[in-house]
C-alpha positions, 0 to 999 in steps of 0.5 A, a space after each residue: 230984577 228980583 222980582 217976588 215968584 207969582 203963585 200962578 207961574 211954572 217956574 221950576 226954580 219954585 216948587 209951589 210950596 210957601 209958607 205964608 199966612 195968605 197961602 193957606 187953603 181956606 173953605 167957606 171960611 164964612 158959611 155956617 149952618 144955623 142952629 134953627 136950621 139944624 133942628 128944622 132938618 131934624 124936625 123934617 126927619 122925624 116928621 118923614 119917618 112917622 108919615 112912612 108909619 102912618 101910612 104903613 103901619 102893618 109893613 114896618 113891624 116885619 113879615 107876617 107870623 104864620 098863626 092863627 089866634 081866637 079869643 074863647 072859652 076853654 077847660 083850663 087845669 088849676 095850677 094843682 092839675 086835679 081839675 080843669 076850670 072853664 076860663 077867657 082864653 087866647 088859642 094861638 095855632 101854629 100854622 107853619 110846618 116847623 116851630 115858631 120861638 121866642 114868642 110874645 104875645 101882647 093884648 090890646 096894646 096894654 098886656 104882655 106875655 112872653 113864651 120861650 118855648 116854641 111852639 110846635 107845627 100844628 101845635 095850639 097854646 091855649 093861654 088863660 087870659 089872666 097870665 097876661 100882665 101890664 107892660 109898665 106894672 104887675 097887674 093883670 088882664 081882668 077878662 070880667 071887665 076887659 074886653 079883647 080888641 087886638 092880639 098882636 103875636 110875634 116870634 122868630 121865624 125859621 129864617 130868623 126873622 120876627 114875625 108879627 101878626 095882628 089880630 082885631 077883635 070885635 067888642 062882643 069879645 069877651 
């Protein structure tokens, strides 16, 4: 009786191994992930990721920067140093016991300022609101017929973390 050996059979004289069309191991060989259904998971990401945002705007940009930041009016010296002129400035004060670097200083969300020195502990920056210039082009912030409603202030603290603070000002700011 020359029988075919039965797959499911112990029989030691067949080491389980055929080489046959119907013996190979196929897995959900008919399942298949629509297209639509791809971009609806991605869609639902993104969606996830910008609610996390909107409902913690101040928590996703990093731990808080130790600074303190007024919008004034202050004596700054002309570029030749024979004379100081009254002019809009941002005072920024480190409060930290030790410096504070790579700071970027940006102005309503618009115009940006990026300070490689550190700033020492106590120290103040006093920064002429007319240095500050567009992200996308060379213009300049215009403090006669722009008013200051936010300065946000980033930099590396001395855990080599970035900081960032925010800033709102009213619109009498000027």
């Amino acid at each position: 009786m020359s029988a075919s050996p039965d797959p499911d059979s112990t029989d030691s004289s067949t080491s389980g191994i055929s080489s046959g069309p119907d013996d190979v191991v196929r897995v959900s060989p008919h399942s298949r992930v629509p297209r639509g259904a791809i971009i609806a998971a991605f869609g639902v990401m993104i969606a996830v990721g910008l609610g996390v945002y909107a409902l913690f705007p101040d928590s996703v940009g990093g731990p808080p920067l130790p600074v303190n930041v007024i919008v004034t009016k202050a004596a700054v010296e002309t570029t030749s140093g024979n004379l100081a002129v009254m002019t809009d400035v941002v005072q920024i004060t480190n409060e930290l016991d030790q410096p504070i670097g790579n700071l970027a200083i940006e102005v309503n969300g618009q115009y940006l300022l990026m300070q490689a020195s550190p700033i020492q502990p106590s120290e103040t920056l006093t920064l002429p609101l007319k240095v500050f210039t567009d992200k996308r082009s060379s213009q300049r912030f215009d403090p006669s017929s722009d008013q200051v409603t936010e300065v946000i202030v980033r930099g590396q603290l001395p855990s080599k973390k970035r900081g960032v603070s925010k800033f709102e000002f009213g619109e009498a700011t000027k």
